[in-house]
N, C-alpha and C positions, 0 to 999 in steps of 0.2 A: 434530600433532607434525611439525618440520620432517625434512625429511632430512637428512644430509649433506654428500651430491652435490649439495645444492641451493646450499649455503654452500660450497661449492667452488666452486662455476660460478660463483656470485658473485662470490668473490674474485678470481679466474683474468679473468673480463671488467672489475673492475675497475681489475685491473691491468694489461692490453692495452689499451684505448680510449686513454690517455694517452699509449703512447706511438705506437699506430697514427695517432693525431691527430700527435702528433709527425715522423712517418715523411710522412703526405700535404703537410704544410705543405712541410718539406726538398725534396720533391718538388718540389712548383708551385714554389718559390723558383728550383730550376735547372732546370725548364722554362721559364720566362720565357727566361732566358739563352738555350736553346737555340733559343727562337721569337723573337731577336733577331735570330740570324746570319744567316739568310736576309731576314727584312727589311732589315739594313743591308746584305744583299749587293743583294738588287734596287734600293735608296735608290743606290747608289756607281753601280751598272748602267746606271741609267735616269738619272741625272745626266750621266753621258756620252757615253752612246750620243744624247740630245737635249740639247743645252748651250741654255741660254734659258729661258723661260718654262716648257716643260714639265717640266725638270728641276729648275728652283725651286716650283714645286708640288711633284714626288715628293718634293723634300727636305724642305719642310715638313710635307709628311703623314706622311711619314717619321719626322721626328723627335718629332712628336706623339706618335705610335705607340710608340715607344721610348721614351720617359718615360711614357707609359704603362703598358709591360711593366717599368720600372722602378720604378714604384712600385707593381705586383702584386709583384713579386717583393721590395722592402722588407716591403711588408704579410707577405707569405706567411714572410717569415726572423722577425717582429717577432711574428706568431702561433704560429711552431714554438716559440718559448721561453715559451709561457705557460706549458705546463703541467712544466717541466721542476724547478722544484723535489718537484713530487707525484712525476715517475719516477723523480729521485732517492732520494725518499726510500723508494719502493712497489721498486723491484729489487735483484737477488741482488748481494752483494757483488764481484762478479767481473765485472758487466755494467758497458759502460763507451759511454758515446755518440759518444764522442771524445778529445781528449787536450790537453793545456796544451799550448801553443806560439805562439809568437812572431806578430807581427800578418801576417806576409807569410803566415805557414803558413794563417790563418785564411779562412773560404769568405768571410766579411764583407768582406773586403778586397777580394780577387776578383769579387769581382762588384762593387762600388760602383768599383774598379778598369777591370771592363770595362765600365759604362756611359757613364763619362764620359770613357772611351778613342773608345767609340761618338758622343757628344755631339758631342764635341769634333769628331771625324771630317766630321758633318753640318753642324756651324758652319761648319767651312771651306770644305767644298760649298756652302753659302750664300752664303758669302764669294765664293767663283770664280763661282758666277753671276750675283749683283749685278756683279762686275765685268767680265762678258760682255753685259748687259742694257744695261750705261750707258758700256761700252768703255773701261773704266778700267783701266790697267795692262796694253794688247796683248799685248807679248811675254809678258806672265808667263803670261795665259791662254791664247795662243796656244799654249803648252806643253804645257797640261794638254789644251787642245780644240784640235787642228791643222786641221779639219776646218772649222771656223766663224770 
């Protein structure tokens, strides 16, 4: 004969795993983000402190790296919503994961916001050092690297 407390534990783990899955995805999604900003801080860093060669290498490894954590953190926001129609429909009427609002208010934004704020960041670092490499446009890069 079963117990009861058995059919409780059941229920009670059935309905935590969905959204503790839910909770670790959101996680990893803005950890990415946060294991961006120091790699693009060192990418900006090492691009100027070595204008040339070596700074068009960090920029390229750089920006590898960074769509790479860009596309963990897609995956990881595109996996937090699988299971969210089950926690909708498995929790208490008053439990609530978030709230309608507008696209700026949205984490989606934000982040696909700060990637290619980032992207875009590294392209132009690219840019400046192709044009230090083959001395295209002095004064402009002179600007940015007074040094070299």
């Amino acid at each position: 004969m079963s117990d009861p407390n058995d059919v409780q534990q059941e229920k009670t783990s059935l309905s935590i795993d969905p959204l503790s899955y839910y909770m670790h995805q959101d996680n990893a999604m803005w950890r990415a983000v946060v294991w961006a900003i120091p790699i693009e801080a060192g990418v900006i860093t090492g691009a100027f402190a070595k204008p040339g060669w070596p700074g068009l290498l960090l920029d390229i490894l750089g920006t590898f790296l960074i769509l790479a954590l860009s596309m963990y953190a897609w995956k990881s926001h595109k996996d937090r919503d699988v299971n969210r129609p089950l926690i909708d429909r498995l929790k208490p009427p008053d439990f609530s994961l978030g709230y309608d609002t507008c696209l700026v208010g949205k984490g989606r934004f934000w982040l696909c916001f700060g990637f290619a704020v980032v992207t875009l960041t590294n392209i132009f670092i690219f840019l400046l050092q192709i044009f230090i490499l083959n001395q295209w446009l002095q004064p402009l890069t002179s600007t940015f690297f007074p040094n070299h």
